[in-house]
C-alpha positions as CSV (number, residue, x, y, z in Angstrom):
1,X,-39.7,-1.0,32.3
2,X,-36.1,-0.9,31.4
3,X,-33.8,2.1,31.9
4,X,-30.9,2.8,30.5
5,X,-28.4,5.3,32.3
6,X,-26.2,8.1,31.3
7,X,-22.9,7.0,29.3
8,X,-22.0,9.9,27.7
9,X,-19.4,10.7,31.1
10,X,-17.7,7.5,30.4
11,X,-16.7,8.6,27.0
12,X,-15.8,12.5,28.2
13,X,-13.6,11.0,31.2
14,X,-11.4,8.8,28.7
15,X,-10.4,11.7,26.7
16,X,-10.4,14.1,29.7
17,X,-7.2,12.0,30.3
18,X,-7.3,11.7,34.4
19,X,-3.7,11.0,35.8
20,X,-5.3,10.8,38.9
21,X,-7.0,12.2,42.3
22,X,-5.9,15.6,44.1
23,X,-7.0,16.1,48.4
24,X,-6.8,19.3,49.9
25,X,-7.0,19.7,53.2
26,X,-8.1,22.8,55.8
27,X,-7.4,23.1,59.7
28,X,-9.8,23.7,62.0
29,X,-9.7,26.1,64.9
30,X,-7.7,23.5,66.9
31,X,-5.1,22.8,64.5
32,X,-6.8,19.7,62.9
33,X,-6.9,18.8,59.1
34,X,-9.8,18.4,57.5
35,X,-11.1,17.1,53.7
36,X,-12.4,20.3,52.3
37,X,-12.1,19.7,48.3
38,X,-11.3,16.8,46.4
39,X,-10.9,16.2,42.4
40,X,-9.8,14.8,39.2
41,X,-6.4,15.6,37.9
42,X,-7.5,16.0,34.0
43,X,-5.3,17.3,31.2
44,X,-7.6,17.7,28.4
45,X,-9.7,20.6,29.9
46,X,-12.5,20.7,27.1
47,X,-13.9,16.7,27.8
48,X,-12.9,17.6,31.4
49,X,-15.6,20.2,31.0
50,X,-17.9,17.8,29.1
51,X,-17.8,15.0,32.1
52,X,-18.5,17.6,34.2
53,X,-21.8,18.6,32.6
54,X,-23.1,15.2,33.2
55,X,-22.3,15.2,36.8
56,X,-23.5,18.8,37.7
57,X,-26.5,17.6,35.5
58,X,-27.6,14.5,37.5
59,X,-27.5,16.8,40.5
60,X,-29.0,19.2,39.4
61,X,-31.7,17.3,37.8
62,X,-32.3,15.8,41.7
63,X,-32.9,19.1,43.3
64,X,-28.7,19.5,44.4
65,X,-29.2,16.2,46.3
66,X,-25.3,15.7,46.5
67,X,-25.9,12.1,46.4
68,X,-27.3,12.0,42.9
69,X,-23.2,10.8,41.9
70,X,-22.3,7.9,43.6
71,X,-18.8,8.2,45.0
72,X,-17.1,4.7,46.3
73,X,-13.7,4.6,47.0
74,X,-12.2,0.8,47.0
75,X,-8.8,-0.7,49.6
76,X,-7.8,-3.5,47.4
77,X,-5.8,-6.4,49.2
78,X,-2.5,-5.8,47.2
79,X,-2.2,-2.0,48.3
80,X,-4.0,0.2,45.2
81,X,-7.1,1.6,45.6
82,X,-9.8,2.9,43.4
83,X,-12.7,4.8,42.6
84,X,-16.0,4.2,41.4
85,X,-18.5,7.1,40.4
86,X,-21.7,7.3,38.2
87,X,-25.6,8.4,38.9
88,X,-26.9,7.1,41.7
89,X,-29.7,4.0,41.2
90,X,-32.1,5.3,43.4
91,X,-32.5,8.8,42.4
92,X,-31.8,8.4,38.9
93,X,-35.2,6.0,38.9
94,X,-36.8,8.7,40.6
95,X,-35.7,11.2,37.6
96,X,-36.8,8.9,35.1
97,X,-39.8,7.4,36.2
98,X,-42.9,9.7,36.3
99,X,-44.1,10.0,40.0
100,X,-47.5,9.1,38.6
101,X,-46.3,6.2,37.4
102,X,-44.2,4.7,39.7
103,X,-46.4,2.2,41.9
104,X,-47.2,1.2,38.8
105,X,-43.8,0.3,37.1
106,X,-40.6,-2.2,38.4
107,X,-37.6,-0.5,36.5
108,X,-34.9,-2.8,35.4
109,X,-31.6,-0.6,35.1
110,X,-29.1,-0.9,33.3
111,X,-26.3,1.2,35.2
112,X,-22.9,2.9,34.4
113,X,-20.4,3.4,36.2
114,X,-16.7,4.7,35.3
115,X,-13.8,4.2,38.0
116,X,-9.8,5.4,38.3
117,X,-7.8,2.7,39.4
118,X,-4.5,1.5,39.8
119,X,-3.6,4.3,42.5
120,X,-1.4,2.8,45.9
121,X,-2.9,3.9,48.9
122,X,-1.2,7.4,50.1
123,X,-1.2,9.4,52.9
124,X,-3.3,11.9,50.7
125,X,-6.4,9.7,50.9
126,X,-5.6,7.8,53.6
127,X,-5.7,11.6,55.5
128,X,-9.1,12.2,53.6
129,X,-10.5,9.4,54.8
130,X,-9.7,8.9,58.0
131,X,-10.6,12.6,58.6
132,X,-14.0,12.6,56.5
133,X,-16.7,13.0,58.7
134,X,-20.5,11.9,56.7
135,X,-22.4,15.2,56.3
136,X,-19.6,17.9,56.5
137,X,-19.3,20.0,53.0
138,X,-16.2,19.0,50.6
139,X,-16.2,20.8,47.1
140,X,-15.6,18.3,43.9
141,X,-14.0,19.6,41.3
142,X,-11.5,19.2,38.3
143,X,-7.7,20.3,38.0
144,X,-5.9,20.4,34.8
145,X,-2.6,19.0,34.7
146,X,1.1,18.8,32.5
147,X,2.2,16.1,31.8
148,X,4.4,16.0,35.3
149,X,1.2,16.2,37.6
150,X,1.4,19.9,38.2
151,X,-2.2,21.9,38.7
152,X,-1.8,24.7,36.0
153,X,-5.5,25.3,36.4
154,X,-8.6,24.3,38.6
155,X,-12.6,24.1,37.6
156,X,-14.6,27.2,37.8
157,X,-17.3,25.3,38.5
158,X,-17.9,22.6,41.3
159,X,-20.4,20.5,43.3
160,X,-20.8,19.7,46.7
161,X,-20.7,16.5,48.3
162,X,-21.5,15.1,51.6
163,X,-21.0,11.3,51.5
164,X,-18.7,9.2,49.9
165,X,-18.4,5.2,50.4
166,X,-15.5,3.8,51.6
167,X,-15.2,-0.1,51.1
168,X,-12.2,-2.8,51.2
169,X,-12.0,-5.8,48.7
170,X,-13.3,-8.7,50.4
171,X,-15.5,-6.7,53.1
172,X,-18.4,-5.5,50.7
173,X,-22.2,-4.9,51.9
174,X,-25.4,-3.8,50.8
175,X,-25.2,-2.0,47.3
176,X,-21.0,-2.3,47.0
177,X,-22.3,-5.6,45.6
178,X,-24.0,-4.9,42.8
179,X,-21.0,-2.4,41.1
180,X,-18.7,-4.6,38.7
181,X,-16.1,-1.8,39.3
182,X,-16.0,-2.4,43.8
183,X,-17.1,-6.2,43.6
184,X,-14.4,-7.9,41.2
185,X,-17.0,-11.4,41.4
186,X,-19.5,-10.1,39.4
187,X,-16.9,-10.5,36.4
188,X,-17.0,-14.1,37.2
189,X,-20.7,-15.0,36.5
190,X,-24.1,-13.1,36.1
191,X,-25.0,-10.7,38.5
192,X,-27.6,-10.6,41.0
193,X,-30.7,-9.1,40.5
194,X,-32.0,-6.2,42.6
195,X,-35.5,-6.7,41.9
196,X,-38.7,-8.6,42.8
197,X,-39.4,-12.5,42.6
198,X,-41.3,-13.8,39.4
199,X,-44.1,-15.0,41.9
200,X,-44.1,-11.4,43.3
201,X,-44.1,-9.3,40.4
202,X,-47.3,-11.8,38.7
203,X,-48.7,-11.0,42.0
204,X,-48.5,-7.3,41.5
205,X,-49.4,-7.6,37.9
206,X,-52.8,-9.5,38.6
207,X,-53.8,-7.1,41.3
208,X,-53.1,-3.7,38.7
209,X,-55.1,-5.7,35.9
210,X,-57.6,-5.6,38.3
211,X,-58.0,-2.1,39.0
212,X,-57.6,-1.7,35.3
213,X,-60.2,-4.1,34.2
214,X,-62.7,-4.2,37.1
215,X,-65.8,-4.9,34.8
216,X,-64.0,-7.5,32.6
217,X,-62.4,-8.9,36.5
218,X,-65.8,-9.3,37.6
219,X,-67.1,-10.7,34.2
220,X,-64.1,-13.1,34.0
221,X,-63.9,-14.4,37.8
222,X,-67.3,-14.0,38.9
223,X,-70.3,-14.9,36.1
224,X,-67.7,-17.0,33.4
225,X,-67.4,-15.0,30.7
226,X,-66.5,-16.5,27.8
227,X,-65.8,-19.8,29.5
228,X,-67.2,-21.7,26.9
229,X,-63.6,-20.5,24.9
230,X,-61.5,-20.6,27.8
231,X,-62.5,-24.0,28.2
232,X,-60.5,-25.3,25.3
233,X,-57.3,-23.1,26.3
234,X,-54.1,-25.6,26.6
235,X,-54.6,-26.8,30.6
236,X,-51.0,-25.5,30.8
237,X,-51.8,-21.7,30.9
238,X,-53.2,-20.3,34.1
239,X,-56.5,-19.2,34.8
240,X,-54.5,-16.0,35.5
241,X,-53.4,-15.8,32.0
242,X,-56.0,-16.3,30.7
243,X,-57.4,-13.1,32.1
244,X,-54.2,-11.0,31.0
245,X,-54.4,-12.0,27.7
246,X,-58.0,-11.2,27.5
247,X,-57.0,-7.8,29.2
248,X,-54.2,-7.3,26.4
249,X,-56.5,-7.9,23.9
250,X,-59.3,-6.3,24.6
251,X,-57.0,-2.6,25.2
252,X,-55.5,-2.9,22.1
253,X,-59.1,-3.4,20.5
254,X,-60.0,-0.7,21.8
255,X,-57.6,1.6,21.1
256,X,-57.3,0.6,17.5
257,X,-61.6,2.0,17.1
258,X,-60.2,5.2,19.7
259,X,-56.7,6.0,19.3
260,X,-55.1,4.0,16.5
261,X,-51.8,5.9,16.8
262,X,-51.3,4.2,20.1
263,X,-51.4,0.9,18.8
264,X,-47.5,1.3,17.3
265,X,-45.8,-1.4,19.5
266,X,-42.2,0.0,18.2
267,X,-42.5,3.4,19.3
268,X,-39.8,5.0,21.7
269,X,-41.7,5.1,25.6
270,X,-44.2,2.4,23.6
271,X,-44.7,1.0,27.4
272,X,-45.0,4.2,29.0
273,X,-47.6,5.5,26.8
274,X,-49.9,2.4,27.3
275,X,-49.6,2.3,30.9
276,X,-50.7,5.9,31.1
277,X,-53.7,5.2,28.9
278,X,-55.2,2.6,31.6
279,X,-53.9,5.3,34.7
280,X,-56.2,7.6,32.5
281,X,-58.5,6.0,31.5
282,X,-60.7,3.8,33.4
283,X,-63.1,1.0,32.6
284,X,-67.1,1.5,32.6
285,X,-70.1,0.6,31.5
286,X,-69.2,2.9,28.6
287,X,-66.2,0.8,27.7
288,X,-66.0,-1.5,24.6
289,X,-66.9,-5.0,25.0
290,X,-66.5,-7.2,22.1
291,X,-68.9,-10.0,21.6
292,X,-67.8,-13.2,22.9
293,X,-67.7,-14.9,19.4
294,X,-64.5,-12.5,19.1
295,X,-62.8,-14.0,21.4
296,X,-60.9,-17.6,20.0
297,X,-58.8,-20.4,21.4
298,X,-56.1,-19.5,18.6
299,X,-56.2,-15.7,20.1
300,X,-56.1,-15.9,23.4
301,X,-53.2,-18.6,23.2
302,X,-51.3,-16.8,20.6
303,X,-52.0,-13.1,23.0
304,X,-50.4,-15.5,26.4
305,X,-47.4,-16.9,24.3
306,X,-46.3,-12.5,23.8
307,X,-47.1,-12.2,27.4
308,X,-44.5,-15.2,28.3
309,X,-42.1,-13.6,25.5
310,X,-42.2,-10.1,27.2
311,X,-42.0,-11.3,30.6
312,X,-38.8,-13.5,30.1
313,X,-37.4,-11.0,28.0
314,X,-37.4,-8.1,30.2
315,X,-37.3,-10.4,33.6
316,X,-33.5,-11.7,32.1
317,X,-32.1,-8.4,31.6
């Protein structure tokens, strides 16, 4: 299942025009600053407002989990620093995916993220994060700015965050490595794949058809059905995909004498619809077998040759 991620913040931070970031900082009882807001300098206040909406949205949308927008803030080796920010993977899956269909799904994400860069390290940040303490409360917000850098106005509205990421160029760990914004490499050749091993994910695949299919499993595996066909099947396909394309064709036969409409392999949510039709509906005695005449060298082969074309497709993405 492929997901594609907000963009529209990307757009509406480019025109917001952000000169660059603004700390502030509070004491405590004892005399000691600490990070209490932080924000975008912006001087075009209504795309400032527009960015804005996406962020408060992906929070909102995640029950005011603060860590819906990822937050990384980048040393590089020659002084600058940067950062990264953009929906979080994890949680915007969670959004996305239907919970009832999420053991049932491996989402392959294609993920945005926007950064401001070219900043030298100042005492401003270097105070915010030496001081920034993981759980402790600092407001996000915008500013608007002239054109000399001077706060003329802040954001009404905010959100609060309690973790950033801090990470130095040639230092990177666990997820730092997958943003093409923090790990400069990635530029260099393809990136690595979050995600389960081909192996792993037919394993997974076999065992749903199963619980999909149990009659036709049984049928198949157990008393040969249609082995007579299979027989003649090119010894280069797998017993395995054998079944699956059986499987394949034997939903879409009947859906076409059920529910024709479903049948529209173009459709938006095309794969989301079918997958909730097996979750939904499940195999009997009552379910339609077609005779075993049906049933052809030509297509099953043809029905295994989609399944390799869909796999490599979305496996490459």
């Amino acid at each position: 299942m492929a997901l594609l991620f907000d963009t529209a913040f990307i757009e509406n931070y480019r025109k917001a025009e952000c000169g660059g970031l603004a700390y502030f900082n509070l004491a405590d009882s004892k005399g000691n600053e600490e990070p209490y807001e932080f924000g975008f300098m912006m001087k075009n206040e209504k795309y400032a407002e527009l960015f804005f909406d996406s962020l408060l949205g992906w929070q909102e949308k995640s029950g005011g989990d603060s860590n819906a927008i990822d937050m990384e803030f980048l040393e590089q080796k020659n002084g600058d620093y940067l950062l990264s920010f953009g929906p979080d993977l994890r949680l915007t899956i969670e959004r996305m995916v239907p919970s009832h269909l999420k053991d049932y799904v491996i989402p392959m994400a294609i993920q945005a993220f926007q950064s401001k860069a070219g900043m030298r390290v100042s005492h401003s940040f270097r105070l915010f994060k030496d001081k920034y303490v993981k759980g402790r409360k600092v407001a996000v917000r915008y500013y608007i700015v002239d054109d000399n850098h001077r706060v003329r106005k802040k954001s009404e509205r905010y959100f609060v965050k309690t973790e950033f990421k801090f990470s130095k160029e040639g230092e990177l760990t666990g997820d730092s490595l997958y943003n093409p914004l923090i790990n400069s490499e990635l530029k260099k050749g393809k990136p690595p794949k979050k995600m389960m091993s081909g192996e792993d994910v037919i394993t997974e695949r076999m065992k749903k058809l199963g619980e999909f299919f149990p009659l036709a499993h049984m049928r198949f595996y157990e008393e040969d059905w249609v082995s007579e066909i299979t027989k003649t099947i090119n010894t280069r396909y797998s017993r395995d995909q054998v079944f699956q394309a059986i499987c394949n064709i034997l939903l879409f036969e009947r859906l076409k004498r059920n529910d024709a409409s479903k049948v529209k392999t173009d459709s938006a949510g095309y794969d989301l619809s079918l997958l909730e039709h097996l979750i939904e509906t499940h195999e009997s005695f009552d379910s339609y077998f077609p005779e075993t005449s049906f049933f052809t060298k030509q297509s099953i082969e043809k029905q295994i040759r989609l399944d390799e074309k869909y796999f490599k497709t979305h496996s490459n993405k």
